[in-house]
N, C-alpha and C positions, 0 to 999 in steps of 0.2 A: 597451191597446196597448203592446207592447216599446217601450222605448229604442229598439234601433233601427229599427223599424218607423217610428216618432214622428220621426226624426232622417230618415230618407229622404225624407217627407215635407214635414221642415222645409228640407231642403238646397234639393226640390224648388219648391219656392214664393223661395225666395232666385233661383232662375235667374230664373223667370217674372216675378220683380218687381223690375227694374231699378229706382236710385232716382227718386222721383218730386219734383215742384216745387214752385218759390218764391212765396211772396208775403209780405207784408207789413203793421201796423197798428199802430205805434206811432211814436214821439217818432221820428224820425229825421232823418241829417243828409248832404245831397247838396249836391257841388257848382254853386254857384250862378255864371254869366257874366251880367253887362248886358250887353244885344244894343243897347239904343238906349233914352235917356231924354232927357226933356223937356230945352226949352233948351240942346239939342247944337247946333251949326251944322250943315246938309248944302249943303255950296257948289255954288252954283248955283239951291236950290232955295225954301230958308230956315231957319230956327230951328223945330226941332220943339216943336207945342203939344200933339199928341194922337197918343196909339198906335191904330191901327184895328184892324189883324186881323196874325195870326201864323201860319208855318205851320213846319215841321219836318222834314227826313228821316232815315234810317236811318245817314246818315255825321255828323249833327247841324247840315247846313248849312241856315241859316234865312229865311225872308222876313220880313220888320216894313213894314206899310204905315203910312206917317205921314201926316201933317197936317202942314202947318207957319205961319208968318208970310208967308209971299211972294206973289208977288201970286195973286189970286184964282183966274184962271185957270190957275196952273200951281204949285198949293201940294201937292197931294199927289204922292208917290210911293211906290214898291213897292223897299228894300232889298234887297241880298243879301248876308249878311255884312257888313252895314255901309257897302256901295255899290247908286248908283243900277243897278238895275237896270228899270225903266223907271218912268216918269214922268207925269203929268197933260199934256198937250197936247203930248205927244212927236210926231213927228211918223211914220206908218208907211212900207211899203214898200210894204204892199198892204192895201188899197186903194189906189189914186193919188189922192195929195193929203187921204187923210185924217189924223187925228190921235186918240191919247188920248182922250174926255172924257170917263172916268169908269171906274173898276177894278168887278169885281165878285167872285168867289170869289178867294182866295188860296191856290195850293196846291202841289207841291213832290214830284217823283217820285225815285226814287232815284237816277236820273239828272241830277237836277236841272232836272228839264224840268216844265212849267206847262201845264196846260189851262184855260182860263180867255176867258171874253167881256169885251169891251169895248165901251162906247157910243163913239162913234165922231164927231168932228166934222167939218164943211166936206162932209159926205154929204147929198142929199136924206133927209126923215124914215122914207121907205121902204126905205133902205137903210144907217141910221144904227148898226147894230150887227153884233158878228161873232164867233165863237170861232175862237176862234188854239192855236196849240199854240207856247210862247215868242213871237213874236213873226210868227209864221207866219201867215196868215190861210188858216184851213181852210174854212169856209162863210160868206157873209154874208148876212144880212136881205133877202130876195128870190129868195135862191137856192129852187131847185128841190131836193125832195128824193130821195136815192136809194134810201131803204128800201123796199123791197117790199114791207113792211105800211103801208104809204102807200099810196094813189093817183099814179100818176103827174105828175098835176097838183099835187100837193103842193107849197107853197110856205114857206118859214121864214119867219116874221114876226117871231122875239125870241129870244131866249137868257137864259134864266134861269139855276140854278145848274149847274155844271160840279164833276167832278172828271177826274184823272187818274189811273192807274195805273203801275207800272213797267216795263209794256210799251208803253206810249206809246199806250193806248187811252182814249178819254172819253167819260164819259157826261154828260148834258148835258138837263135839263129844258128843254123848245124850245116855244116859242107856231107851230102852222103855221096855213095857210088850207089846206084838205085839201075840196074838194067832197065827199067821200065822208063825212065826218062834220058830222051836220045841227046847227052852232051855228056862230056869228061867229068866237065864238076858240075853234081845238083846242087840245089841249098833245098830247105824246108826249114820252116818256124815249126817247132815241135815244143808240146803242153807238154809237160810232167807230173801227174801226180803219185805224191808220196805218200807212205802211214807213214802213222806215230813215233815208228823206229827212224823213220829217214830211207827205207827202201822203194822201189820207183814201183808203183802196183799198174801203172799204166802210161801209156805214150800217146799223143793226139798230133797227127799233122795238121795244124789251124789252116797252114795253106805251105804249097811246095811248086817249085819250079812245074811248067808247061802248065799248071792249073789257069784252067780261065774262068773270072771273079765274077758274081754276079752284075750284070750291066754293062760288062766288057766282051769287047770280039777276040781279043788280044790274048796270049799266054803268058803267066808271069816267066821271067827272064832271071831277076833276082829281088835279093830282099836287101833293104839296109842293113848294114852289118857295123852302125857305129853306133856309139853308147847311149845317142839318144835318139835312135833310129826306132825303137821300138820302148811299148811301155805293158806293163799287166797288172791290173789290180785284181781286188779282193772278190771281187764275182767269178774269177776266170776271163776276162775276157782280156784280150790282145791287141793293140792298138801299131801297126808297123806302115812302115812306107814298104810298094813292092813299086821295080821298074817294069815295066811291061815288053814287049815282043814288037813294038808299034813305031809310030813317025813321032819324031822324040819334041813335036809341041804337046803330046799327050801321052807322052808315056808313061808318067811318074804320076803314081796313084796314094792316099793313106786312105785304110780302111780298117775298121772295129772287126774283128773277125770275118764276118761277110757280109760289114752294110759298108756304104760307101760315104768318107768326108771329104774326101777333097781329090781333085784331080787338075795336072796340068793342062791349063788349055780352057779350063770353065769357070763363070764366075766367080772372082770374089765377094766379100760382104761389101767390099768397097767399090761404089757406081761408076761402070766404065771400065773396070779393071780386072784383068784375069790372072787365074795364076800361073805364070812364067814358070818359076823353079818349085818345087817339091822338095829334090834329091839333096843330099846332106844337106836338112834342115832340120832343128833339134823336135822335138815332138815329146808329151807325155798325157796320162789319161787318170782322171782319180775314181773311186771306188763305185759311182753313181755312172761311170762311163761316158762322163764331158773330156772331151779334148782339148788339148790346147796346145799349138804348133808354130815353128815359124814358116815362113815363104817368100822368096820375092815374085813378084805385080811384075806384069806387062806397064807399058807404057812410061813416065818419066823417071828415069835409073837413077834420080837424086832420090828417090822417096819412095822406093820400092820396096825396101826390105819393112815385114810388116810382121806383128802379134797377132794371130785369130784364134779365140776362145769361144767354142759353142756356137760358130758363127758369126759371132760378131769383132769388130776389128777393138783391137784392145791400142796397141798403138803402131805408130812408121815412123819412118827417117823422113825430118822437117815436119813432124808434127809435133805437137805438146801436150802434156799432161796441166791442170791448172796450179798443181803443185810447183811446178817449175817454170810458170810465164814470169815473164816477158821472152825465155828460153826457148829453143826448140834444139829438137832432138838431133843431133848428126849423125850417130849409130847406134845400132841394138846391140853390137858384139857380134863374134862371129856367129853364122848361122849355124853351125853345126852345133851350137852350145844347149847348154841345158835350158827348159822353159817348163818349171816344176810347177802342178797343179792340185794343190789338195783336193779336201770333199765337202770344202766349202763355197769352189770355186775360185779362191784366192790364186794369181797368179803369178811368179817368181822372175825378175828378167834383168839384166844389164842395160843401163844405158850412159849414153855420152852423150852433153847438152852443151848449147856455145855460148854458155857462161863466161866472162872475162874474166873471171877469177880459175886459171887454167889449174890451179890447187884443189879447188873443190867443185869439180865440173864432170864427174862419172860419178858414180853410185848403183846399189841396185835397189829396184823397188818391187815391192809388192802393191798388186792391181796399178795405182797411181799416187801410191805412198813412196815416200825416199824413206826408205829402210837402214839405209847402212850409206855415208857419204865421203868420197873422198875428203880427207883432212880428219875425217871424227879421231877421237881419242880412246885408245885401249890400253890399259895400264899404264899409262905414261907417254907411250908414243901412237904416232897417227899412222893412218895409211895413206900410204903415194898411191900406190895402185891396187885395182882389182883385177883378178884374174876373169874374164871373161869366155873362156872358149871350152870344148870339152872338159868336163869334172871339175868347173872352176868352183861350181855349189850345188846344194841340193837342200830341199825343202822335207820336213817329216808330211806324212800324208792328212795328219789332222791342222797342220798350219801352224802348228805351236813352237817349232825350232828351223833354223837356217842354218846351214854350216857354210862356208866358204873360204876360198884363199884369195889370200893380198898379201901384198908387199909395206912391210911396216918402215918409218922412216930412217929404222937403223939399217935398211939396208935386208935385213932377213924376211924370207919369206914364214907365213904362218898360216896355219889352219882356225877358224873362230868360227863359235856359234852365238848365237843372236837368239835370245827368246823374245816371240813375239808377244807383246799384251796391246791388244785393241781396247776400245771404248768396251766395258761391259754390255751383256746385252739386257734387256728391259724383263725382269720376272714376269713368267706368264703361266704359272700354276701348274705345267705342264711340263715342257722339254727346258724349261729353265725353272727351276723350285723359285717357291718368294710366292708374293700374294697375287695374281693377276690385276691388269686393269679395271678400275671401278669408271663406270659414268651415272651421273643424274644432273636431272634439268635442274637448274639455278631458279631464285623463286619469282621470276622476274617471263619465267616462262620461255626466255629468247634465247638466254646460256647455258653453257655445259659445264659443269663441273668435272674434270678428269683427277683420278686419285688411283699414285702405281707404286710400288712397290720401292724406294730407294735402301732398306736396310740392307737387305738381302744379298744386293749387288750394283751399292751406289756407282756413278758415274758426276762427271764435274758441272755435266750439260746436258741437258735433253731440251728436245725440239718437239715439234708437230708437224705430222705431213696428214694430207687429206684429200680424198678425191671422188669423182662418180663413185656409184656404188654397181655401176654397168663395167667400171673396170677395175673393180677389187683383184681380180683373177691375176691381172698383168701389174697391179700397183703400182697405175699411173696414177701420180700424183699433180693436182691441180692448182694446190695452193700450199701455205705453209703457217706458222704460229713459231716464232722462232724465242729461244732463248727462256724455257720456263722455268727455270731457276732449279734448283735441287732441294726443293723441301718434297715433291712426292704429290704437290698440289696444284691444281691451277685450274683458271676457267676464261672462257674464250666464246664469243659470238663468232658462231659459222656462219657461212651462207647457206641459203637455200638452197634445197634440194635434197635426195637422199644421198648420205655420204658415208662412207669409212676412214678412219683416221687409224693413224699408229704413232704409239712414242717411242722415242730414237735415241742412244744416247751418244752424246759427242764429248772431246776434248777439248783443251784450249789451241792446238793447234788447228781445226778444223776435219779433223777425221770423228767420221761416226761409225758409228756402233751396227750390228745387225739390225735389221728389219722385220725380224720374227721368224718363225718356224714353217713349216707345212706339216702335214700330220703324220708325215715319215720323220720329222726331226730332221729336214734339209734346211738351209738357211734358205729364207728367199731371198730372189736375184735382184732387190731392189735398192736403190740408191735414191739417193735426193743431192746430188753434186752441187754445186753451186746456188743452192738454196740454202739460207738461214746460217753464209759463209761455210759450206762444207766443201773442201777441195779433193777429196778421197775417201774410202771406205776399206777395212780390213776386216772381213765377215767371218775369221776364224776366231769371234772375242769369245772369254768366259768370264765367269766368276771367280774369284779370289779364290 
């Protein structure tokens, strides 16, 4: 092939392959705030003894539900920012005459709006619960239901776990009395949507007991009813594990509304191995509709328990991430725990590594980044432990905040959130402002001159990746140009052939930056790990 036959080619795969995205897996270090620890006063209510559950949004404003010292019946409540935002035997507006008795999901829209049930006191036991949207009372325990995959006789009997989204819709695992389904207790996952005022203008049963799912013989039996048994983003869609009606190597299914991601008993991403367990295993889904869930594997039960995002296996027990070798992993945490995924793809998770320093040997990371590590330092003192199991943390949906609980070395437990800053990503004229990438041929005929943007949205390190231009699509990269320094300039003999290249940027610990856009403004899923020293990627970076 000509020079420049070879260079039109190469110009051409440079348009097609905007730079692609960030993630992360090494020693890194984020700012860290106490949201609330042990032995604070909260006047009114009492001295905090215990952190419960924490939730997070895209502006970084948070909820911490405590415990405290005070009297019995009125010891917990639900923070915001560091204020009562409601409280254990509070008293409501509606019902009349009821009160508080007892929280259940905690959770936090971009609005800052809450979908969430409550047990309910000073109510007959028939009518003793309700989901509220803030402080709203949207259905109560008795009501009638309005979904038309119901019977009209349909009655709510219970409200299990809730979430909301940021159009003020919720879904909400529900116990009804439904004559049309032949058992004592039903369940259904029931939509909600609300107006502007906070009123329910409509009901959807996404799916209900004795329903049989597409691709199944089987009728659902139940649904998960634990806090991360089910997820909903911002399109509407529903992400829930149901148990099925069947022989219990295949009866535990998660499915997107009505497609199907996984099922006990079929393979997994990983060769050889199926999935065993399903059921109380954490799950969540982000606004683009990827999943990411946990499971345990058929076959050796040292190394079963496993991370799969979109398919593919993220990590297992006695495996490692290159962040943490010579290390491997001994546990995820418990399964039932949270596994938050933004809409970058970035993914949230607990792990414990056999590290001989037994100090600084858990941590949680994001994708294959150590985010937050046992021993680090927060005002003064360190964390002994992480809370790992139901509501131990939660991730904002755009990747930008962490909230979680640990135990600090004085002994108190705390609530703290983490902002996350990845590597910047590379200005591309478009979904990142700054100048785009420039290329021209060097006068020599054989080099590239590449010229990008560093004012805009400097970084400490950029790199080069480059590959067929047959696999721009997938951004497999075939080779690399490591370490261009940070003026903005640089020039490089490629090899022959047509090619697309992209520049990257990284840190000094070895995390980089995105890998460019798609023309919806998704990151691409691309990585270069252990090329050019990069041991992880955190794909939720921006701009200063």
């Amino acid at each position: 092939m000509s020079r420049r036959k070879w260079l039109a080619g190469l110009l051409t795969g440079i348009y097609l392959a905007s730079p692609p995205v960030d993630a992360a897996a090494a020693p890194a270090s984020f700012p860290i705030t106490v949201l609330m620890r042990g032995g604070k006063l909260i006047p009114g209510v009492g001295v905090v003894t215990t952190i419960l559950n924490v939730a997070v949004n895209d502006a970084g404003s948070c909820l911490v539900q405590v415990d405290t010292d005070g009297d019995a019946s009125s010891d917990e409540a639900i923070l915001r920012n560091g204020l009562v935002l409601v409280r254990e035997n509070q008293s409501l507006a509606d019902p009349p005459g009821a009160a508080i008795g007892a929280f259940d999901t905690v959770n936090l829209n971009a609005g800052g709006h809450s979908g969430w049930n409550f047990q309910l006191r000073n109510l007959p036991a028939a009518a003793d619960g309700g989901l509220f949207f803030d402080q709203k009372l949207l259905i109560q325990e008795n009501d009638l239901s309005t979904a038309p995959q119901l019977s009209p006789a349909a009655r709510y009997t219970g409200f299990l776990d809730a979430k909301v989204n940021d159009a003020n819709r919720i879904a909400v695992v529900a116990t009804v009395d439904d004559p049309l389904i032949p058992t004592s207790i039903d369940r259904a996952l029931v939509l909600l949507d609300l107006d502007g005022s906070g009123h329910v203008v409509s009901q959807t049963a996404v799916a209900k007991e004795g329903q049989i799912l597409p691709g199944q013989t089987q009728t659902i039996a139940d649904f998960g009813a634990r806090p991360h048994a089910t997820a909903l983003n911002n399109a509407g869609q529903v992400l829930y594990f149901a148990d099925l009606n069947g022989i219990f190597i295949t009866d535990g299914v998660i499915y997107r509304d009505q497609t199907k991601i996984a099922q006990e008993g079929d393979p997994s991403p990983v060769p050889g191995r199926a999935y065993e367990v399903l059921a109380n295993h954490g799950l969540d889904m982000n606004d683009r509709g990827e999943a990411a869930f946990r499971a345990n594997l058929d076959g050796d039960p040292t190394s079963d328990e496993d991370i799969i995002v979109e398919g593919e296996e993220l990590a297992h027990t006695l495996g490692t991430v290159p962040a943490l070798r010579p290390f491997v992993l001994t546990s995820l945490g418990k399964p039932e725990g949270p596994i938050p995924i933004d809409n970058d793809r970035n993914v949230l998770w607990w792990g414990d590594w056999d590290s001989p320093d037994t100090d600084k040997d858990t941590g949680l990371l994001l994708n294959d980044v150590v985010i937050a590590n046992e021993g680090d330092l927060v005002d003064g003192s360190s964390f002994v432990a992480f809370a790992n199991g139901e509501n131990a943390f939660a991730m904002s949906r755009n990747g930008r905040y962490v909230v979680f609980r640990a135990v600090l070395a004085d002994g108190h437990e705390a609530a703290l959130r983490l902002e996350i800053h990845g590597p910047p990503p590379v200005p591309d004229g478009g979904h990142v402002p700054g100048a785009p990438m420039r290329v021209s041929k060097s006068a020599n005929g054989a080099d590239i001159h590449v010229a990008w943007d560093v004012a805009a949205c400097a970084a400490s390190r950029y790199n080069l990746f480059y590959g067929d231009l047959a696999s721009v699509a997938s951004s497999t990269y075939s080779g690399a140009v490591c370490d261009l320094g940070a003026s903005g300039h640089a020039t490089f003999t490629p090899p022959e052939g047509s090619l697309f290249f992209v520049i990257v940027s990284a840190d000094a610990s070895g995390v980089e930056g995105v890998h460019g856009y798609d023309s919806r403004g998704h990151a691409r899923h691309a990585s270069a790990q252990e090329q050019c020293g990069i041991v992880g990627q955190i794909r939720s970076s921006r701009c200063p």
